[in-house]
VOZA-597961 format. One record per residue (C-alpha): x, y, z; chain; residue number from 1. Coordinates in steps of 0.05 Angstrom, whole numbers. Example, Ala and Ser with C-alpha at 12.3 -4.5 7.8 and 13.67 -1.06 7.14 Angstrom:
2
@u:246&v:-90&w:156&cadena:A&num:1
@u:273&v:-21&w:143&cadena:A&num:2
// end
This chain:
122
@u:2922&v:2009&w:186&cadena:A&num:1
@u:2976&v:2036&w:136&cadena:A&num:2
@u:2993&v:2082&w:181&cadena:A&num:3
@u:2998&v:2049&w:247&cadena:A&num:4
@u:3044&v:1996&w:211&cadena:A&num:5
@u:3089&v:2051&w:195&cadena:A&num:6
@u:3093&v:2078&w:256&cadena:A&num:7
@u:3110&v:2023&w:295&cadena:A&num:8
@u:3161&v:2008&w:239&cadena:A&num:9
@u:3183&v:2079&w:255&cadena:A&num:10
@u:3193&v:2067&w:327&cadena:A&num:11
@u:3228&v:1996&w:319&cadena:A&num:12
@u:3272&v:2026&w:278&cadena:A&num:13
@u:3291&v:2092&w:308&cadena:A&num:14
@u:3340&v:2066&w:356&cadena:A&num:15
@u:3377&v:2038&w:305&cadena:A&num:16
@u:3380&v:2095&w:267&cadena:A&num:17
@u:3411&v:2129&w:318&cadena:A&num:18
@u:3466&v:2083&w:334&cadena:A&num:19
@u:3487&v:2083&w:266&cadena:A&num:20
@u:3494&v:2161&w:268&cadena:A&num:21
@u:3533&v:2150&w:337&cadena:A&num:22
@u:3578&v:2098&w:301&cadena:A&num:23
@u:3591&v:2146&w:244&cadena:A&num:24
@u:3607&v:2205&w:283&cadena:A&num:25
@u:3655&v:2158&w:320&cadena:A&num:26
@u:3688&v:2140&w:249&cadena:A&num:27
@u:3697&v:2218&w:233&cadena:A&num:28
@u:3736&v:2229&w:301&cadena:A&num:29
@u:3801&v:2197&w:266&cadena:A&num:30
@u:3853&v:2231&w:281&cadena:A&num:31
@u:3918&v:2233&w:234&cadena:A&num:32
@u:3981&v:2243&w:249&cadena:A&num:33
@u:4019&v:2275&w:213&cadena:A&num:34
@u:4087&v:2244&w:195&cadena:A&num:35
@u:4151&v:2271&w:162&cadena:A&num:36
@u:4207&v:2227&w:134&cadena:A&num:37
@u:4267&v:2229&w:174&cadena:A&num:38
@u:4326&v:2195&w:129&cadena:A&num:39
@u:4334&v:2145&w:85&cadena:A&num:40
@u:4295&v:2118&w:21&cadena:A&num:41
@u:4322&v:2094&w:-40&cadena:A&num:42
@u:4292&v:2117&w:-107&cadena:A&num:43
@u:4244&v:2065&w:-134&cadena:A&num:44
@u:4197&v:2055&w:-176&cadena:A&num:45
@u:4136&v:2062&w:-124&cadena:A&num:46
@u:4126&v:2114&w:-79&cadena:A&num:47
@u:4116&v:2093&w:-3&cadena:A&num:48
@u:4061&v:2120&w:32&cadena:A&num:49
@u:4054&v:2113&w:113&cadena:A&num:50
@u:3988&v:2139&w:141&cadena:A&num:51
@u:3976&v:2137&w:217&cadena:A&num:52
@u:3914&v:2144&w:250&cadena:A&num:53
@u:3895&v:2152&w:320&cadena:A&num:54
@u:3820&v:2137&w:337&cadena:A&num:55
@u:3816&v:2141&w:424&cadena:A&num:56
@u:3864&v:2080&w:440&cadena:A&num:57
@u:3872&v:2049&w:380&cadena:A&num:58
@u:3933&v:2064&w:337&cadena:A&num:59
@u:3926&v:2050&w:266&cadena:A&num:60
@u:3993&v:2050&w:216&cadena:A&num:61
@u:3987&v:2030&w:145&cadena:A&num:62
@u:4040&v:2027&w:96&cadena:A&num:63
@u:4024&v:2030&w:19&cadena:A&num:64
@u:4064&v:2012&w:-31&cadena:A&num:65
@u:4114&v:1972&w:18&cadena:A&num:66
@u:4129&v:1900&w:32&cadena:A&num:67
@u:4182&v:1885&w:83&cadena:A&num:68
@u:4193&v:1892&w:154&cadena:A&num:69
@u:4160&v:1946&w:191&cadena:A&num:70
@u:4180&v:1967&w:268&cadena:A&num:71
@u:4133&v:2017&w:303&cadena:A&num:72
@u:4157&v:2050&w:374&cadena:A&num:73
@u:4125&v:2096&w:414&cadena:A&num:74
@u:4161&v:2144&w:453&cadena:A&num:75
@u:4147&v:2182&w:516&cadena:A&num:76
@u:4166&v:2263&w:527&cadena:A&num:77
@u:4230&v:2238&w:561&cadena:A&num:78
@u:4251&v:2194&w:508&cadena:A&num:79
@u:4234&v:2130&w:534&cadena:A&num:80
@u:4211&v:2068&w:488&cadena:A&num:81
@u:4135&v:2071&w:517&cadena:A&num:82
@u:4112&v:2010&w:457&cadena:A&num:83
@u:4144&v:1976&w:407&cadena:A&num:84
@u:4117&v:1923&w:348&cadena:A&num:85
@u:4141&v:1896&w:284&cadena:A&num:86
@u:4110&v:1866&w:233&cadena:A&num:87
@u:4140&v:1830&w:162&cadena:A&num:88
@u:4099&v:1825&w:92&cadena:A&num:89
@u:4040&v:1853&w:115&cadena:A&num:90
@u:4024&v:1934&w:99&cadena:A&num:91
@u:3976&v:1950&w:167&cadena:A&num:92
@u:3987&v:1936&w:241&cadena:A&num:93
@u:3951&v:1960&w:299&cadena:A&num:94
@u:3966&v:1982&w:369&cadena:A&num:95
@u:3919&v:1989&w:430&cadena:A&num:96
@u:3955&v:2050&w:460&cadena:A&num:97
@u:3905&v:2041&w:523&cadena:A&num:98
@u:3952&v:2030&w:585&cadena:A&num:99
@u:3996&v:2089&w:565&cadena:A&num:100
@u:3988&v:2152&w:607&cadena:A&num:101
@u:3968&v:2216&w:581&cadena:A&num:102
@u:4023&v:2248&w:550&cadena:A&num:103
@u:4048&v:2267&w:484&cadena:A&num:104
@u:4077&v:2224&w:440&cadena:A&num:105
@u:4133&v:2205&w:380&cadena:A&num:106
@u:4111&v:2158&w:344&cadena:A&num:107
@u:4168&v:2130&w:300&cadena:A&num:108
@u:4156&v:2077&w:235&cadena:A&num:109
@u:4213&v:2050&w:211&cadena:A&num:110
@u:4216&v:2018&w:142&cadena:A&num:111
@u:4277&v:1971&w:105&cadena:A&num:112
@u:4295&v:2038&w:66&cadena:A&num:113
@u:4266&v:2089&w:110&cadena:A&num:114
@u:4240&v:2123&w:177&cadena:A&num:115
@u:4185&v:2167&w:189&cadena:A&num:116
@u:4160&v:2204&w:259&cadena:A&num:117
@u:4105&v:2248&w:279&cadena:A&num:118
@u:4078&v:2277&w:348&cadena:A&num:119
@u:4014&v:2259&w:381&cadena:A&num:120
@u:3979&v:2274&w:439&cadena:A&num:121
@u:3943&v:2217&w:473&cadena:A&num:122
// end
């Protein structure tokens, strides 16, 4: 009797347990961009760190260390302003990058005392 319980635990659970690999796996396929400050930046006494993460449509920027306003553009290969957001007092903002054609990229993040850009390919 044990063992038929756990078996048909087993097979209840199984399909879960597979999702939730799917789901990870999906987690791990984060891409980061890598970004490069461009000008700017006084010295302070914290040190600003921008991370930006692509995961299929979904553009992730995060700022750390930062409190101010925050304008993110994306730019096309022949320079033209593609997206564009701003945010103020809050460190994260995300961007569904889904009805932009495939192309690569410039993304640019531009702080109160700084700007940073990196390339990605969408």
């Amino acid at each position: 009797m044990k063992t038929v319980f756990f078996l048909f635990l087993l097979g209840i659970c199984s399909p879960s347990l597979s999702t939730f690999s799917f789901y990870s796996e999906k987690i791990n396929d984060n891409e980061k961009i890598l970004l490069e400050r461009e000008r700017g930046g006084t010295r302070s006494g914290t040190n600003t760190e921008i991370e930006a993460i692509l995961n299929d449509y979904l553009l992730f920027i995060h700022a750390m260390n930062y409190s101010g306003m925050l304008w993110v553009d994306v730019i096309g290969d022949d320079g033209s302003l593609q997206q564009s957001s701003h945010i103020e007092h809050d460190s994260q903002i995300l961007l569904d990058i889904s009805p932009l054609p495939q192309g690569n990229y410039l993304l640019r993040i531009t702080l109160e005392n700084a700007v940073y850009s990196g390339y990605f390919e969408y």
